[in-house]
C-alpha positions in Angstrom: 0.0 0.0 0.0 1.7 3.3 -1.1 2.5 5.7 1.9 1.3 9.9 1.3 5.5 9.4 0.9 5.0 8.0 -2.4 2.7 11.2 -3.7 3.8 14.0 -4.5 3.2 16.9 -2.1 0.1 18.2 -4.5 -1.0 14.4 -4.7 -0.3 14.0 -0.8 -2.7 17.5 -0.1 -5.2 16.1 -2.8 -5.4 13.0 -0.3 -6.1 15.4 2.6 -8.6 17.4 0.7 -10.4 14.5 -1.2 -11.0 12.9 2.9 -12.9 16.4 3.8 -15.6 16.3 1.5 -15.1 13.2 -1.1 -15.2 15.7 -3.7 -12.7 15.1 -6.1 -12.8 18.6 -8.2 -12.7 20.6 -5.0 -10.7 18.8 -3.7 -8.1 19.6 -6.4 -8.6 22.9 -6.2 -7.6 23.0 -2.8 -4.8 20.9 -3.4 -3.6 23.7 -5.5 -4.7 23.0 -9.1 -6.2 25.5 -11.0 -9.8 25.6 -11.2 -9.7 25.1 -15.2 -7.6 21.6 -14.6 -9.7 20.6 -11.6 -12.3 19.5 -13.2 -10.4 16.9 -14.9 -7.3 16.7 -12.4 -9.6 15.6 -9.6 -11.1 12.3 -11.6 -7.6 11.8 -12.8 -5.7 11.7 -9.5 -8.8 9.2 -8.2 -7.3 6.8 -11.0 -3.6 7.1 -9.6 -3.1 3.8 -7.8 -0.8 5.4 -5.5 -3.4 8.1 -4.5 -6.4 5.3 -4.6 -4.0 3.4 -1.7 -3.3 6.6 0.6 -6.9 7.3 0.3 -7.7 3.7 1.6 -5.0 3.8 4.4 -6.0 6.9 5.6 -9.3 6.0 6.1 -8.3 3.2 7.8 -6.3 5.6 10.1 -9.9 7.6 10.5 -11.7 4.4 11.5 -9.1 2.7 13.7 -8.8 6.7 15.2 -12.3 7.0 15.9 -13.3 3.2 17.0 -15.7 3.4 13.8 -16.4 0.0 12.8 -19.1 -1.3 10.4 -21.4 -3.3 13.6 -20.9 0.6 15.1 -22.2 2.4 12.1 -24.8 -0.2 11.6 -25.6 0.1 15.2 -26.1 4.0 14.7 -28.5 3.5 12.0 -30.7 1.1 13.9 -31.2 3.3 16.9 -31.8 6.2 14.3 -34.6 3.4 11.8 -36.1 1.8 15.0 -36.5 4.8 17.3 -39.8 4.9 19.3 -41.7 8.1 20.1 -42.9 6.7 22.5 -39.8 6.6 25.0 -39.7 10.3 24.9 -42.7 10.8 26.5 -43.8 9.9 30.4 -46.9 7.6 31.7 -48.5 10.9 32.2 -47.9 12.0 28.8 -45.3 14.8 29.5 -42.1 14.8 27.7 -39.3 13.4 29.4 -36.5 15.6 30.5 -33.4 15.1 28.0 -31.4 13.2 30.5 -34.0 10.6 31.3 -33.8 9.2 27.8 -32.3 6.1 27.5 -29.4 5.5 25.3 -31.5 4.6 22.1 -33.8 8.0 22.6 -31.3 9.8 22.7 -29.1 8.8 19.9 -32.2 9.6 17.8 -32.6 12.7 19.2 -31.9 15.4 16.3 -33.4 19.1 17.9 -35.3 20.1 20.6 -36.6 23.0 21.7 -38.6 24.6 24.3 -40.3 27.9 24.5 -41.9 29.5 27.4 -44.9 31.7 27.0 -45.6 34.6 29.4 -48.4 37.2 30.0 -48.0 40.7 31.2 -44.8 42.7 31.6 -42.5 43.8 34.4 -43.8 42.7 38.1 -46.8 41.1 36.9 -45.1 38.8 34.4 -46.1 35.2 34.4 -46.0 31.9 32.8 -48.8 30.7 31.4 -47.2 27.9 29.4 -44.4 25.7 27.5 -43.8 24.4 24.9 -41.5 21.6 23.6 -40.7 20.5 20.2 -38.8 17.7 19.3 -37.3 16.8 16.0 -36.3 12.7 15.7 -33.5 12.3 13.1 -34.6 10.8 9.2 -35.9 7.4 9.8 -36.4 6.8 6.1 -32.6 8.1 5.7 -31.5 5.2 8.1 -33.4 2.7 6.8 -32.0 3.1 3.4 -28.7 3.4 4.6 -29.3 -0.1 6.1 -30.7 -1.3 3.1 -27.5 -0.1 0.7 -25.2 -1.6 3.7 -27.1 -4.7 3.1 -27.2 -4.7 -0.4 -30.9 -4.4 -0.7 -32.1 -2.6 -3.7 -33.9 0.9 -2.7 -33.9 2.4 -5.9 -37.5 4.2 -6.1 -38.7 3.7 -9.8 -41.0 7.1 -11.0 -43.4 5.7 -13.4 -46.4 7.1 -15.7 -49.7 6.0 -16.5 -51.0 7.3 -20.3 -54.5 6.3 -21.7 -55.0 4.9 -25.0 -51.9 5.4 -28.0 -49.8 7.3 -24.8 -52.6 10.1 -24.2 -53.7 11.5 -21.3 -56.3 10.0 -19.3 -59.8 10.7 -19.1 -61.1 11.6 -16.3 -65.3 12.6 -15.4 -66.4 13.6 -12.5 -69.9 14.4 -11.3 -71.4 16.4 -8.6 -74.8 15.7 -7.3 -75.5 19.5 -6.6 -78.9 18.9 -5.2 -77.3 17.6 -2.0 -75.2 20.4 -1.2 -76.3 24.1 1.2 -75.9 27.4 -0.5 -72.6 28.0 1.2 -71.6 25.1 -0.8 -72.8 26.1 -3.7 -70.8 29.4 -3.5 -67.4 27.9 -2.9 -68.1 25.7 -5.9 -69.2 28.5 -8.1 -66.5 30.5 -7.3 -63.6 27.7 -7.7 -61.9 28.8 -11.5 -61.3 26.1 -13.4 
């Protein structure tokens, strides 16, 4: 496996750069290329062998580094797909206080916030209320993360209905007018078609 010692310094800073963001054309620039060479220097240095190999031992670095292993990441994702509302809230219905989540609830924890609303001003200030909001992280996000880890397809196919020879379809609809009040009747009259 070629060491950043093998690169050149502008391949050795491409390394560095490319690890940031995993773009390959900014990265370049940063590395100092020009931003009309970029474009195609970036793609080109991701074919160097040499470059390919520091790019794999540093993130190997990265992962040993940071304990990040592919049970942890999966592990992550889980607690992010399988989160339940439900442990965020009390018997009574009140939210729990962020340090009474368990480990799980808390990992899918992405925001909270809580406002307090008063009445009146100065001495005869008060609080009449609060209010907590809590944002859970993407569960559809994790799940297809799991799915790509797995190597279960989660491709989402757009498709399109036509009518007869690739026309549009026909569509009728009736109203049975008789049925409806005057105030009905209005809104439907007034509705521009």
């Amino acid at each position: 496996m070629a060491a950043k010692k093998d690169l050149t310094p502008k391949q050795a800073l491409f390394v560095d750069e490319y690890l940031r963001d995993m773009n390959a054309t900014q990265a370049a620039i940063r590395a100092g290329y020009s931003a009309k060479t970029a474009e195609s220097a970036g793609p080109r240095l991701l074919g160097n062998v040499r470059v390919q190999q520091a790019i794999s031992a540093a993130r190997e670095r990265l992962a040993k580094k940071f304990e990040i292993t592919r049970e942890r990441v999966m592990l992550e994702y889980a607690r992010l797909a399988f989160a339940d509302p439900r442990s965020f809230f009390n018997a009574d219905g009140t939210l729990k206080r962020v340090p009474e989540l368990d480990d799980d609830a808390a990992a899918s924890l992405a925001g909270f916030e809580v406002m307090e609303e008063f009445e009146g001003s100065g001495k005869d200030r008060f609080q009449i209320g609060v209010t907590s909001k809590v944002k859970w992280a993407d569960k559809r996000a994790a799940l297809d993360s799991i799915a790509k880890i797995m190597g279960w397809s989660v491709e989402r196919v757009k498709g399109e209905i036509s009518g007869p020879d690739g026309g549009p379809i026909e569509v009728n609809s009736t109203v049975d007018t008789s049925k409806l009040t005057t105030e009905q009747l209005r809104i439907l009259a007034s509705i521009k078609i």
